[in-house]
Structure formats: C-alpha cells, structure tokens
DRENDO-1510 file (C-alpha; in Angstrom, 1 decimal, always signed):
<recs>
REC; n; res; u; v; w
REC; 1; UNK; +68.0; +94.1; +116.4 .
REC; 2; UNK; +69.9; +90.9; +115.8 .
REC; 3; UNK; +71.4; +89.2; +118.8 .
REC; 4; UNK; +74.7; +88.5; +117.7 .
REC; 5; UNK; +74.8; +92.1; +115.9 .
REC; 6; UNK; +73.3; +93.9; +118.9 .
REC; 7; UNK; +76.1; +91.6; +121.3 .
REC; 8; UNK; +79.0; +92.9; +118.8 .
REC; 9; UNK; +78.0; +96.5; +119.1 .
REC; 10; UNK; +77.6; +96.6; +122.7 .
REC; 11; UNK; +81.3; +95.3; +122.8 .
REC; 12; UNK; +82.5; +97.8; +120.3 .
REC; 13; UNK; +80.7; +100.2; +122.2 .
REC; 14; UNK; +82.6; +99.4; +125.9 .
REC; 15; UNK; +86.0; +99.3; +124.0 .
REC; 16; UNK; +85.1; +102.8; +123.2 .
REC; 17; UNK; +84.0; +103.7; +126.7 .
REC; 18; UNK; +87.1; +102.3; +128.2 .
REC; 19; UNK; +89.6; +104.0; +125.8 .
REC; 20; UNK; +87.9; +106.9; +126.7 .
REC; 21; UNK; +88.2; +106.4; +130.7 .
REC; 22; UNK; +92.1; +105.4; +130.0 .
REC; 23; UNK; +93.0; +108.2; +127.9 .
REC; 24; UNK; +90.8; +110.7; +128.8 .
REC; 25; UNK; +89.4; +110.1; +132.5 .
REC; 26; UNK; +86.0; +110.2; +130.6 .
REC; 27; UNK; +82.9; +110.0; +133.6 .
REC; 28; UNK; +81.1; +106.6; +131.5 .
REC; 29; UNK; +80.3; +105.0; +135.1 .
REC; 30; UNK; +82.4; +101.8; +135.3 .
REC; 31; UNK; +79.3; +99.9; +135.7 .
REC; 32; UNK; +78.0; +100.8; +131.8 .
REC; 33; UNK; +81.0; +100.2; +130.5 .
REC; 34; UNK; +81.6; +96.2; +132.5 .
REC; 35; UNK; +78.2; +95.6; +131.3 .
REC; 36; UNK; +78.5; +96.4; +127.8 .
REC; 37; UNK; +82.0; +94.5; +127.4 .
REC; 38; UNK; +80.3; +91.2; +129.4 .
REC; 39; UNK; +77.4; +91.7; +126.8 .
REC; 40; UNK; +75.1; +92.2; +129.1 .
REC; 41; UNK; +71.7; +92.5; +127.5 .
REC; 42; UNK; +70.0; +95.2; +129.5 .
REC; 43; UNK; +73.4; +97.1; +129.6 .
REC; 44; UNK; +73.6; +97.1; +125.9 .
REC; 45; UNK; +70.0; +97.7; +125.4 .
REC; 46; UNK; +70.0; +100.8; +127.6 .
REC; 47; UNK; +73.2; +102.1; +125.7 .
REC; 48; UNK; +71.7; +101.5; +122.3 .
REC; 49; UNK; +68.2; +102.9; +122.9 .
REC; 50; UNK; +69.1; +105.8; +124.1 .
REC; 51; UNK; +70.3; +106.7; +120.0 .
REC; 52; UNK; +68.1; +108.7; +118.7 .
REC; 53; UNK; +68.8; +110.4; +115.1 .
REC; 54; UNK; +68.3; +113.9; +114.2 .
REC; 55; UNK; +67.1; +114.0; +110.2 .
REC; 56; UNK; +67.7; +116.6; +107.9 .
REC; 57; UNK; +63.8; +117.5; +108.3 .
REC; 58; UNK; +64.7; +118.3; +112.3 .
REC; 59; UNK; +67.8; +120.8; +111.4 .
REC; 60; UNK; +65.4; +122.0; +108.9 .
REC; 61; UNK; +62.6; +122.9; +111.1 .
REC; 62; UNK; +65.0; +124.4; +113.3 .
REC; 63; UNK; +66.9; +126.3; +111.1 .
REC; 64; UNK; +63.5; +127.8; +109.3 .
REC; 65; UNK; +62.3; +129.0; +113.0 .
REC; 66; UNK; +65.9; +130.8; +114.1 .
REC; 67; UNK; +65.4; +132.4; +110.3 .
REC; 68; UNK; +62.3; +133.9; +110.9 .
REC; 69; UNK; +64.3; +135.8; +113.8 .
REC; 70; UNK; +67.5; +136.1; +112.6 .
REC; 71; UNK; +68.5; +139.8; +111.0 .
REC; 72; UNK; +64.6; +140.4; +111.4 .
REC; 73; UNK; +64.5; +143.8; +112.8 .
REC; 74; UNK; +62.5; +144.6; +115.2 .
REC; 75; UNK; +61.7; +140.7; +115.3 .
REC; 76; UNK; +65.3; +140.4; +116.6 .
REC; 77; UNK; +65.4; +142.8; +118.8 .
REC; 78; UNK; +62.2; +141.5; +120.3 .
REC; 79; UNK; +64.0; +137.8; +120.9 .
REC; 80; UNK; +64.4; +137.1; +124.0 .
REC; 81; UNK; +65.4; +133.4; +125.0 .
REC; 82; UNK; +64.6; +129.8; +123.9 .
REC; 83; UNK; +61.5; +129.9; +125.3 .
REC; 84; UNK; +60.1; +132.8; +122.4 .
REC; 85; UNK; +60.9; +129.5; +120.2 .
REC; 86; UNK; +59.8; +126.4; +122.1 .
REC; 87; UNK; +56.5; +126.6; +121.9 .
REC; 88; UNK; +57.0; +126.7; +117.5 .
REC; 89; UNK; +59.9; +123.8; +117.8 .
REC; 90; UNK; +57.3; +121.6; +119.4 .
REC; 91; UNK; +54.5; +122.0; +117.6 .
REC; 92; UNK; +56.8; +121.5; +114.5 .
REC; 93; UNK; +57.9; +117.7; +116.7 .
REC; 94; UNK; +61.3; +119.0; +117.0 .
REC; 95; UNK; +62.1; +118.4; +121.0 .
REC; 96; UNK; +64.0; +120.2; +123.4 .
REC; 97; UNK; +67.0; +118.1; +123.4 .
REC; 98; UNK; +67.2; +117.6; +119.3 .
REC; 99; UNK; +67.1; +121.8; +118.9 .
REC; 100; UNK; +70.0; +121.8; +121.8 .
REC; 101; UNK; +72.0; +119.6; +120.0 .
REC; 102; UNK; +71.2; +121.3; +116.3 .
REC; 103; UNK; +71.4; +125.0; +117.7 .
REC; 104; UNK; +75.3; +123.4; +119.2 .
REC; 105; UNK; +75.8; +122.8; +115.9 .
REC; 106; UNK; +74.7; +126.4; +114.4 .
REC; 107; UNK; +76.7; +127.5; +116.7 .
REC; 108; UNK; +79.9; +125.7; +116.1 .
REC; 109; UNK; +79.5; +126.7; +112.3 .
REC; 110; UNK; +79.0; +130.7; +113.7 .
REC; 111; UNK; +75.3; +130.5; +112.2 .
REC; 112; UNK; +72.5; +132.7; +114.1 .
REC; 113; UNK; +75.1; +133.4; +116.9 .
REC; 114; UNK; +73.9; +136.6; +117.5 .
REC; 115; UNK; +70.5; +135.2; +118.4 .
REC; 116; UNK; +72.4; +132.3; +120.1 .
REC; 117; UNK; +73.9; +134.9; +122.7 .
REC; 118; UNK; +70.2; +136.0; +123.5 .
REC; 119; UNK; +69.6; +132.6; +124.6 .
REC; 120; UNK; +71.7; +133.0; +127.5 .
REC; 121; UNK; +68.7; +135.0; +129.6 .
REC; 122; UNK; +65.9; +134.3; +132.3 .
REC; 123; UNK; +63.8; +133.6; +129.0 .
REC; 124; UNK; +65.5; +130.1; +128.6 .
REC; 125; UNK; +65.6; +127.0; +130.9 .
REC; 126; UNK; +69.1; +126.2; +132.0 .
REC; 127; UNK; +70.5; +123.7; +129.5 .
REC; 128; UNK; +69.3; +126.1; +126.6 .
REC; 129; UNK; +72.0; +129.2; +127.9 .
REC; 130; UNK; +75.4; +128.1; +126.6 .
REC; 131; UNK; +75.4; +126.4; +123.2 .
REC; 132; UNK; +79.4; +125.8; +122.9 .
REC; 133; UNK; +80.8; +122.9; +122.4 .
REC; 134; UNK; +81.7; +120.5; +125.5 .
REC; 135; UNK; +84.4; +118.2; +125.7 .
REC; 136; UNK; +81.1; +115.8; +126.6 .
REC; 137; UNK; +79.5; +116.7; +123.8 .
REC; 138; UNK; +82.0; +114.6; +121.0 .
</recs>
C-alpha cells in the first residue's frame, strides 16, 4: 500500500476511533487510536491488516451448507451445533470467524434462524452460541 495512502487512512481511521470513544465510550484502547492519528506505521499496519473481506463465494458456501440442513427433516432435527458444520465450512476454506460473521448476518435478515437457535448447545464452541447482533459488531 502506498505510503502516503496507507498514512491518510490510518488517520481517517483514528478520527473514527475517537468519535466513537467521545460519543459512544467505545473500548478501542487509547493506545490504537494515538498511534493511528500520529501515523504510526506499525499502529496503522496492525489496524489495516487485520481487514479481511468476505466474497460473495464465502456467503455462498455458507449459505449452501445451512441449506442442506435447513427444513431438511429428519436432517434438521439431527442438527445439533456448529460443530455438525465446521468440519464442511473448512474443507470448503470458509473459517470460523468468516461463517460467524455471515451466520450474524443470516441471522439479522431472520434466515435459517431456526437452525441458528440450535447453535446455542454443547455442540458449538463458545463464540458460535449467540449470533445477534452486538453493539461491537457495527
């Protein structure tokens, strides 16, 4: 990434973060947010890395796996948590944190909630229980 580009969005970027702390009391650690707005390379890098896009392919992928489940009969009724999934998700390179944030997304638009609601079992790890929407989360 350009420098000067790269500089400009790491700025943008800690305006955002300390909007959010003023208006909201958002938790963006003080540090990230000084970093970005002194254009701190590392500061900015770490923020921008960490972006990682979800295609059309990945909601997709995921969509086509909950379908196979979803009003199935008995295949329904069989489901039993995230992990009756994960092993299909993976194998298709969609990871555990790009399904979380597409099945948050099903679940905002009321898509496959009833198979959602069975995530929320010993058959999932923790962050794959409760798929509503977080103030965090936008």
């Amino acid at each position: 990434m350009e420098d000067q580009l790269k500089l400009a969005l790491g700025k943008i970027l800690g305006e955002i973060y300390k909007t959010q702390q003023l208006i909201t009391g958002d938790e963006v650690p003080d540090k990230v947010t000084f970093g970005l707005l002194a254009g701190i390379e590392d500061v900015i890098d770490g923020e921008l890395m960490n972006i990682e896009m979800i295609t059309k392919e990945d909601v997709k992928k995921v969509d086509d796996v909950l379908y196979e489940h979803f009003d199935a009969g008995e295949k329904e009724e069989a489901f039993s948590g995230y992990y009756d999934i994960e092993h299909r998700l993976s194998n298709l390179g969609v990871s555990r944190w790009k399904a979380i944030q597409i099945i948050k997304l099903f679940n905002a638009e009321s898509r496959y909630t009833t198979l959602i609601e069975k995530m929320n079992s010993s058959n999932s790890p923790g962050e794959c229980k409760d798929f509503r929407l977080k103030s965090y989360d936008w």
